[in-house]
C-alpha positions as CSV (number, residue, x, y, z in Angstrom):
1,X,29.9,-15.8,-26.2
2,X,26.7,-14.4,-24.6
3,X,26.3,-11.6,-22.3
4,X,25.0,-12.4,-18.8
5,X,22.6,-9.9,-17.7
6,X,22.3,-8.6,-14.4
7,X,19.5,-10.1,-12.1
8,X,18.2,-7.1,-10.2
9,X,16.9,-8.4,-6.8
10,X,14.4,-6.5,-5.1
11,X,13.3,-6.3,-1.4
12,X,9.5,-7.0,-0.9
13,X,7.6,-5.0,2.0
14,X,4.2,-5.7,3.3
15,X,1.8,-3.1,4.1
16,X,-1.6,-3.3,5.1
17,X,-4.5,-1.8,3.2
18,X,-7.8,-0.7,4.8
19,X,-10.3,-0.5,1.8
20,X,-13.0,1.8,2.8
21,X,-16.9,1.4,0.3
22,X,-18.0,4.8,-0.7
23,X,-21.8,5.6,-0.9
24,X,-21.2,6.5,-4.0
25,X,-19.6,3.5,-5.4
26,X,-15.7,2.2,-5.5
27,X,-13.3,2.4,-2.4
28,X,-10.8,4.7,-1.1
29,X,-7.6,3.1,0.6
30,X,-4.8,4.0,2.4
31,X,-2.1,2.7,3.9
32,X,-1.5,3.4,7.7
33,X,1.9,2.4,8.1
34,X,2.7,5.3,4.8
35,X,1.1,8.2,6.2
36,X,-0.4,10.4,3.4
37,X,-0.4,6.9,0.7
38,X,-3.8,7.0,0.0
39,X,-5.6,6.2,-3.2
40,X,-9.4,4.9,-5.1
41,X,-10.7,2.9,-7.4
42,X,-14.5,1.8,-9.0
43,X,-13.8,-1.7,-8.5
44,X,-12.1,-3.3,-5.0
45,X,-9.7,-4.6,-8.4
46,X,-8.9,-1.0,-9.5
47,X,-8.3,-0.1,-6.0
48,X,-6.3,-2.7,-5.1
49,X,-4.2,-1.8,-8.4
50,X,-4.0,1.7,-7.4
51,X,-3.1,1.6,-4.1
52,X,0.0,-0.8,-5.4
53,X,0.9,2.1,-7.6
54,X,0.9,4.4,-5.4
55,X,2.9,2.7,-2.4
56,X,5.5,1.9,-4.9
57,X,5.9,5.4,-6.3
58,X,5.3,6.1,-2.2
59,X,8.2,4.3,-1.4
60,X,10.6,5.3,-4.1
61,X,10.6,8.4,-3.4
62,X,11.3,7.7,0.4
63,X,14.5,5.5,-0.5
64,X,16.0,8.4,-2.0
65,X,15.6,10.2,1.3
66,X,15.1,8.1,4.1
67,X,15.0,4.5,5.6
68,X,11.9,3.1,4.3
69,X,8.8,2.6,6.9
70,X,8.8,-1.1,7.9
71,X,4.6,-2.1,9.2
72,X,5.0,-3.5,13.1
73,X,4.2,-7.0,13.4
74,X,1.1,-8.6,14.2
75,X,-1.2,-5.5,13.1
76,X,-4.8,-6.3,13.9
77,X,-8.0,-5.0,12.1
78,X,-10.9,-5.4,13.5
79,X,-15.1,-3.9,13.8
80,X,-16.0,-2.3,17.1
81,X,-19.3,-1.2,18.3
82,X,-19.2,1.8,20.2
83,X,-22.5,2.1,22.2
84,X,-23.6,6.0,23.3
């Protein structure tokens, strides 16, 4: 008779990521909604791996802790132009 294993079910949060070019080359990113989550990469790829990384260990360490930060509904991004 075989074992059944254990499905391990996972919640799944959405965040949103604001991916910033550097003069330099590459991106830094952070996460508003996870204040201090912020990460780079080369590539918007690498970046977009990182960041996953580090919202993950980001909110692993806040379930042991505390209730995890859920992003508000209907968050907008958008360019302004600021004439002085």
């Amino acid at each position: 008779m075989a074992k059944k294993s254990k499905k391990i079910h996972k919640k799944i949060y959405q965040y949103t990521a604001i991916f910033e070019p550097q003069e330099d080359g590459g991106y830094t990113v952070l996460i508003p909604a996870l204040p201090g989550c912020v990460s780079e990469g080369e590539t918007f790829e690498k970046a977009l791996k990182n960041i996953k990384e580090a919202a993950e260990l980001y909110l692993e360490v806040k379930d042991k802790y505390h209730e995890l930060p859920v992003e508000k509904p209907g968050v907008i991004i958008a360019p302004l132009q600021i004439q002085i």
